[in-house]
N, C-alpha and C positions, 0 to 999 in steps of 0.2 A: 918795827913800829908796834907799839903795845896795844892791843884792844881794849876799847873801851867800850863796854855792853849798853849799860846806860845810860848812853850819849849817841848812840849809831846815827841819830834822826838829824843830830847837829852840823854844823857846814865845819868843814876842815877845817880851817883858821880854830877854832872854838876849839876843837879837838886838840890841836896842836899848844894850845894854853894850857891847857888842862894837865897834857902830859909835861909840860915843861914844870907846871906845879906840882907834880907826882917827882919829877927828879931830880927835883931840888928839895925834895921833902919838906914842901910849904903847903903840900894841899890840908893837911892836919889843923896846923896853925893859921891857916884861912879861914877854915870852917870858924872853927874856937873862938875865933876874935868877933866873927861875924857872929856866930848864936854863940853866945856861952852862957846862956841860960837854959833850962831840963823846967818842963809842965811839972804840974802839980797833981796831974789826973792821972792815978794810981787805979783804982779796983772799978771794975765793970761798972758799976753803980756812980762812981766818979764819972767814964766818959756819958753812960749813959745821959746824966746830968746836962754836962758839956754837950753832946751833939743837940740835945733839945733846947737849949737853949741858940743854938746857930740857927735849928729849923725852924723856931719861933722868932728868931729876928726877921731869917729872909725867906720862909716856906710858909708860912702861915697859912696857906690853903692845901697844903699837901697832906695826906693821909697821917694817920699816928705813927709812929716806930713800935714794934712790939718789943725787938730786943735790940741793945748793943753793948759788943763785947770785946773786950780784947782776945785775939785768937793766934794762939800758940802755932798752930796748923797751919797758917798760911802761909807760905812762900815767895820768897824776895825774888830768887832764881827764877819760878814761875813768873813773876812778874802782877804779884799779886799781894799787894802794900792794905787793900781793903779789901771788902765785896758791899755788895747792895743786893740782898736777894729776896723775893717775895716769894712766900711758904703761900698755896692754898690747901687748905683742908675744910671735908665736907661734913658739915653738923647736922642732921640729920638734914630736913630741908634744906639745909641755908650755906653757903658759901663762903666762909671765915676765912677774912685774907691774913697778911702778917708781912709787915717787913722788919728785917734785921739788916743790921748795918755791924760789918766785922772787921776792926781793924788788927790789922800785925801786930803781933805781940812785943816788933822789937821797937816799937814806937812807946813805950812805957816807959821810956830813960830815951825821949826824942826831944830836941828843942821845941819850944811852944809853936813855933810857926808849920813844922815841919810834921807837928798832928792836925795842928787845924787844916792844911793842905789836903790831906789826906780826908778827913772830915768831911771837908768840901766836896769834892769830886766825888766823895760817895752821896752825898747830899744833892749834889746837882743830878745824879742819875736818877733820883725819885721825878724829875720832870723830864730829862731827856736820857735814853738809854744810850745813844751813840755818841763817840766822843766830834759833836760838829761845832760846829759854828756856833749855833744857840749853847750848847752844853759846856762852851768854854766862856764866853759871855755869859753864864751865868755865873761862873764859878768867879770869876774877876768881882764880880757883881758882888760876890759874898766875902772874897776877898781880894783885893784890887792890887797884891801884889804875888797872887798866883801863880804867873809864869816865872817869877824869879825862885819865890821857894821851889817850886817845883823842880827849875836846874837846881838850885842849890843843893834841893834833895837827892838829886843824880849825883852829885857831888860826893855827897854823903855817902849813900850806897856802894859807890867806886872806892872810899875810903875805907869803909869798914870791909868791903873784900879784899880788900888789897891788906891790910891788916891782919885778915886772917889769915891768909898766903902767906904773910911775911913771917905766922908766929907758926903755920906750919911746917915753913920748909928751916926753921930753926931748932939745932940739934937740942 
């Protein structure tokens, strides 16, 4: 039975789809049909654009964003698709905060739902830091089909590893 990383939290039934779409070699062809469309948000200054515009639709009392970027350095393996990190540095008196919002760089050739997904859940972290109850409710809140990209996005991930296995253990 094959492992599936990105799905562990799911109830077996679910799993068991999944692998049946993996060997019949439809999981590809699933995705594709469902997104086959790629965003438009190319260079830091693009997403940046794009995430303020999300945090001014649904964060409008949240703090400013100082930077966001796409980040080559992140890792999928780690399990780490964004961040949400608040920088404090001290000016002489005073206490200058900073939040950055960093997503994976492999999201820059992602389906449109599947950056905004990502967007969100870093967006939701500027009002709740743990993944609970409120902080998944809000993310629905910002976009109401959340939990689905979200699998889908596991989906995704399973596909592109499984893709690179495939193209490395080929002579």
């Amino acid at each position: 039975m094959q492992a599936l990383k990105y799905l562990v939290g799911y109830p077996e039934p679910v799993q068991e789809r999944v692998r049946a779409l993996i060997e019949q070699g439809r999981l590809d062809q699933m995705l594709a049909q469902k997104y086959p469309d790629r965003h438009a948000v190319r260079s830091d200054g693009q997403l940046y654009e794009y995430v303020q515009e999300l945090k001014d639709r649904h964060l409008r009392q949240s703090p400013p964003l100082g930077k966001v970027v796409y980040d080559s350095k992140l890792q999928v393996l780690k399990h780490a698709l964004g961040t949400h990190t608040t920088v404090s540095r001290v000016q002489g008196s005073r206490l200058k905060v900073s939040r950055e919002i960093r997503i994976a760089a492999l999201f820059k050739d992602a389906a449109p739902e599947f950056l905004q997904m990502i967007v969100v859940h870093e967006l939701a972290h500027m009002r709740e830091s743990d993944h609970n109850k409120a902080f998944y409710q809000l993310c629905t809140h910002m976009a109401p089909e959340y939990h689905q990209w979200e699998f889908d996005l596991r989906l995704y991930l399973t596909q592109r590893e499984l893709g690179v296995q495939d193209r490395a253990h080929k002579p």
